[in-house]
C-alpha positions as a Markdown table, in Angstrom:
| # | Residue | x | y | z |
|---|---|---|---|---|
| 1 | Unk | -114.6 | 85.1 | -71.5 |
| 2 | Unk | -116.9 | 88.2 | -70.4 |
| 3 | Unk | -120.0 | 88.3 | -69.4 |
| 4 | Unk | -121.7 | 88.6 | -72.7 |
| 5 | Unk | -120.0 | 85.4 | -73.3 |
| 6 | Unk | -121.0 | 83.7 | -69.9 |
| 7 | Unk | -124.8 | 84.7 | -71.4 |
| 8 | Unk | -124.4 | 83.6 | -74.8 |
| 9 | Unk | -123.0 | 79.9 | -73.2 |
| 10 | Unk | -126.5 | 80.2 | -70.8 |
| 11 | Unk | -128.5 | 80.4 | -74.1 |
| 12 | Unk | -127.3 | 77.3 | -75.2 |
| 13 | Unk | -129.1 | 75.2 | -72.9 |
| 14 | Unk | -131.3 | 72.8 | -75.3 |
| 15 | Unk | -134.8 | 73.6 | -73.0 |
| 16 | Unk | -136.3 | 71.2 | -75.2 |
| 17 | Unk | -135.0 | 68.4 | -73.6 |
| 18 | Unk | -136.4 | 69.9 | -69.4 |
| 19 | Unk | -136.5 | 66.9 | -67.1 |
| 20 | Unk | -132.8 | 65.6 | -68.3 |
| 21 | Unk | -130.5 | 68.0 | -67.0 |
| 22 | Unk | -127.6 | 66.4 | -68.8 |
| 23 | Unk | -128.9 | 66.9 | -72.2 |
| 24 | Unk | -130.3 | 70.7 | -71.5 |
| 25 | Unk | -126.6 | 71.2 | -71.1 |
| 26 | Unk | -124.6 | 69.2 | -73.3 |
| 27 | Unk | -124.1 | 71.9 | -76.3 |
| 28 | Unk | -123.3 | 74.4 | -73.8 |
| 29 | Unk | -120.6 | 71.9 | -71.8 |
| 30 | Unk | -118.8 | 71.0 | -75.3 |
| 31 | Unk | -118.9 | 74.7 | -76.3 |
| 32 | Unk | -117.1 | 75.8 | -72.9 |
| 33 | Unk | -114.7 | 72.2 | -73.0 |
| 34 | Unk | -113.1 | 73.8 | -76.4 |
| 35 | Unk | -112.2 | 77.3 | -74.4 |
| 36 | Unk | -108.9 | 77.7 | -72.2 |
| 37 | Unk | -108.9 | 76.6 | -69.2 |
| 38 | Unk | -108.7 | 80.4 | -68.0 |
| 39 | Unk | -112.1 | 80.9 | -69.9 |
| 40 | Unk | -113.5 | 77.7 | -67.8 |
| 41 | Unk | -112.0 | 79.7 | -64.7 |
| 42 | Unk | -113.7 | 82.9 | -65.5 |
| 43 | Unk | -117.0 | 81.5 | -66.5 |
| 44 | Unk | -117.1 | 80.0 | -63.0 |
| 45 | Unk | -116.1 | 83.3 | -61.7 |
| 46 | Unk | -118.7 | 85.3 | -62.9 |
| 47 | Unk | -121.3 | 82.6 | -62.4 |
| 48 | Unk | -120.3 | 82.3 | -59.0 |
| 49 | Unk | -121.3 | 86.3 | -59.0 |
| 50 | Unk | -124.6 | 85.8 | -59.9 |
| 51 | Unk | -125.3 | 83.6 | -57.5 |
| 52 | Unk | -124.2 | 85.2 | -55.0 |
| 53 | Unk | -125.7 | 88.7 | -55.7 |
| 54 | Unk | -128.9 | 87.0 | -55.7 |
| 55 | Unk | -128.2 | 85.4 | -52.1 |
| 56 | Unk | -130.1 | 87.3 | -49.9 |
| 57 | Unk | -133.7 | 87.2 | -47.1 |
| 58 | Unk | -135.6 | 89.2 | -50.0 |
| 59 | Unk | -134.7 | 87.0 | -52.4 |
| 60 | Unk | -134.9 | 83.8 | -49.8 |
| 61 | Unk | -138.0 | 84.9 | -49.4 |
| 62 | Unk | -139.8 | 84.9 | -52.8 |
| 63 | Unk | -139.2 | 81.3 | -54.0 |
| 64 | Unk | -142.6 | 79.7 | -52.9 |
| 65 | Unk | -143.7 | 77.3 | -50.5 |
| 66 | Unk | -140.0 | 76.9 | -49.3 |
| 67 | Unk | -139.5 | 80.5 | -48.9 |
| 68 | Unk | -138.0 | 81.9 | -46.0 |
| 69 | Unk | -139.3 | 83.7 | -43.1 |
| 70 | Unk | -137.9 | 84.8 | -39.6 |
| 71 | Unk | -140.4 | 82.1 | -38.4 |
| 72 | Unk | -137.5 | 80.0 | -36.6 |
| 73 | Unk | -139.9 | 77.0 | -36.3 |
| 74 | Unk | -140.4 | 76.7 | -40.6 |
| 75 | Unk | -137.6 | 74.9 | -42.2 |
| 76 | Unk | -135.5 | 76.4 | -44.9 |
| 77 | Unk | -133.2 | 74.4 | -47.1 |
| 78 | Unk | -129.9 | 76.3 | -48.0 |
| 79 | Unk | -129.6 | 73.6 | -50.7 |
| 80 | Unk | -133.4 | 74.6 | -52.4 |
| 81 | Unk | -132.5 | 78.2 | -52.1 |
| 82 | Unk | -129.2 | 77.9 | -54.1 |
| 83 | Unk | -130.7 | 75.9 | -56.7 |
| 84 | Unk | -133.8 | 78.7 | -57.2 |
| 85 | Unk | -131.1 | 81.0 | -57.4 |
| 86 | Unk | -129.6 | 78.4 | -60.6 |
| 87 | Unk | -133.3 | 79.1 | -61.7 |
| 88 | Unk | -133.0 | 82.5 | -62.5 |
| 89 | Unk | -129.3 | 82.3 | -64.1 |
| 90 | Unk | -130.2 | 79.4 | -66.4 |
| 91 | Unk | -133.2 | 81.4 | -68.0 |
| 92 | Unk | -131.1 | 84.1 | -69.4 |
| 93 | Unk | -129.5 | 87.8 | -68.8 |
| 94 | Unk | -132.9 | 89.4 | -69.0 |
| 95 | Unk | -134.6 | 87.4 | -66.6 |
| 96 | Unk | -131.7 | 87.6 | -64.4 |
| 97 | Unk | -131.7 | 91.3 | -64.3 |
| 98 | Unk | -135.2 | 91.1 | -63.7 |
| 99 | Unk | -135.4 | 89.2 | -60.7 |
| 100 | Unk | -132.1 | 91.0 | -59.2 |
| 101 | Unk | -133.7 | 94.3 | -59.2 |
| 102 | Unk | -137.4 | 93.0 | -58.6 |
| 103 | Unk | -137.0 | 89.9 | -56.4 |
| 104 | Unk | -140.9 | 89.3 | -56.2 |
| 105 | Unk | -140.2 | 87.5 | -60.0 |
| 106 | Unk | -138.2 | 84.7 | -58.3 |
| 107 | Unk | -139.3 | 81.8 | -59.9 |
| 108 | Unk | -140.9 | 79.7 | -57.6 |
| 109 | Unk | -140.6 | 76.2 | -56.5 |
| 110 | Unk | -137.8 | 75.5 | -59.2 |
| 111 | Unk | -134.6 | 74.2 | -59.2 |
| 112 | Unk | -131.7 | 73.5 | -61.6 |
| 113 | Unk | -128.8 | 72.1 | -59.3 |
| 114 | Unk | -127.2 | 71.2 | -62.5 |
| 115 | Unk | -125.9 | 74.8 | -63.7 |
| 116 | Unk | -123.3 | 74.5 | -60.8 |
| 117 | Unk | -121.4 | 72.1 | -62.3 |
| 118 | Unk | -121.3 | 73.0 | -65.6 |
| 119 | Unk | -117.5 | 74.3 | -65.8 |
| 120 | Unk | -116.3 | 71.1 | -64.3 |
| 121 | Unk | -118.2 | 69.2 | -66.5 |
| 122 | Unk | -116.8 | 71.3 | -69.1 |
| 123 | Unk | -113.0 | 70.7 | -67.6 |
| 124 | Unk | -113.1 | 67.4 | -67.1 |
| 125 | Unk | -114.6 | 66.9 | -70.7 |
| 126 | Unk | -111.7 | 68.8 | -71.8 |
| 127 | Unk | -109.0 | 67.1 | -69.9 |
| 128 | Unk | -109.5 | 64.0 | -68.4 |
| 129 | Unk | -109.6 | 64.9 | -65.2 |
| 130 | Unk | -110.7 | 66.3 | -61.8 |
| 131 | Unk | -111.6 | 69.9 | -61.7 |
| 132 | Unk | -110.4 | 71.5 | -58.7 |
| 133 | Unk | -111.1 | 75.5 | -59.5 |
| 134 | Unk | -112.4 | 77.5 | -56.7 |
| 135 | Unk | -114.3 | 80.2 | -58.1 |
| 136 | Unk | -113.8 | 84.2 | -57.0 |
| 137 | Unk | -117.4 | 84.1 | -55.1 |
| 138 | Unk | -119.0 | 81.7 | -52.5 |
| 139 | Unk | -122.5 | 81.5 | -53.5 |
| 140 | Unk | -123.4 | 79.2 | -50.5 |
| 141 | Unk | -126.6 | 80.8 | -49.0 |
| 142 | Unk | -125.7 | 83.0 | -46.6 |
| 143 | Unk | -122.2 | 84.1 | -48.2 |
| 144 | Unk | -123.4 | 87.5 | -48.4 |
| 145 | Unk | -123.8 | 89.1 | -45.4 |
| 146 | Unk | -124.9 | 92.3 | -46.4 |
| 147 | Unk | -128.1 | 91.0 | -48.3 |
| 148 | Unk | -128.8 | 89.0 | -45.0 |
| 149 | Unk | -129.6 | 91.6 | -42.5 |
| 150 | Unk | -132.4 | 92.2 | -41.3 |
């Protein structure tokens, strides 16, 4: 598994079916189920990447009503911000680049929470049982410190 991979597994997602998360990504959990479980690993890995490149205030800051500001009183959900971030990994490598060197094309009050749990679902598929990988990155808002200051 390489990154070209991890993209080709992302294009798989049936958009046909938007609104039932599960069957967006059912081709692309059986596809990843039939790799090793190292290939599981790694596409967790570099997902977990992605995400956490794009955690940062300019990004926070473009994913619409949400959005962050240094306005202490306005509430921003870690949780919402994360799953915007999903957004722009589950429509593809060129969107993605897009929005990591141009973070004004955020996509805006979108999420797709599912994408996180795709290479479980994928384990578990394969095996039977509970997935307990911890991926290289933590792409919990606020993980990356550098893309957080001020």
């Amino acid at each position: 598994m390489d990154e070209n991979e991890f993209w080709k597994v992302i294009d798989m997602f049936e958009w046909k079916h938007s609104g039932d998360d599960e069957k967006v990504l059912k081709k692309a959990i059986k596809y990843l189920s039939k790799k090793s479980d190292e290939d599981i690993y790694v596409f967790a890995d570099i997902l977990s990447k992605l995400l956490y490149d794009l955690d940062g205030i300019v990004y926070a800051g473009n994913i619409g009503e949400g959005a962050y500001t240094n306005d202490e009183d306005k509430y921003f959900s870690v949780d919402e911000f994360l799953y915007s971030r999903c957004v722009v990994v589950a429509n593809g490598k060129e969107f993605y680049y897009e929005v990591l060197n141009n973070p004004t094309s955020m996509s805006e009050d979108m999420e797709f929470e599912a994408l996180l749990y795709l290479p479980s679902d994928a384990f578990e598929l394969k095996h039977d049982e509970e997935y307990d990988y911890v991926p290289k990155f933590d792409y919990e808002t606020y993980s990356n410190k550098n893309k957080w200051k001020a």
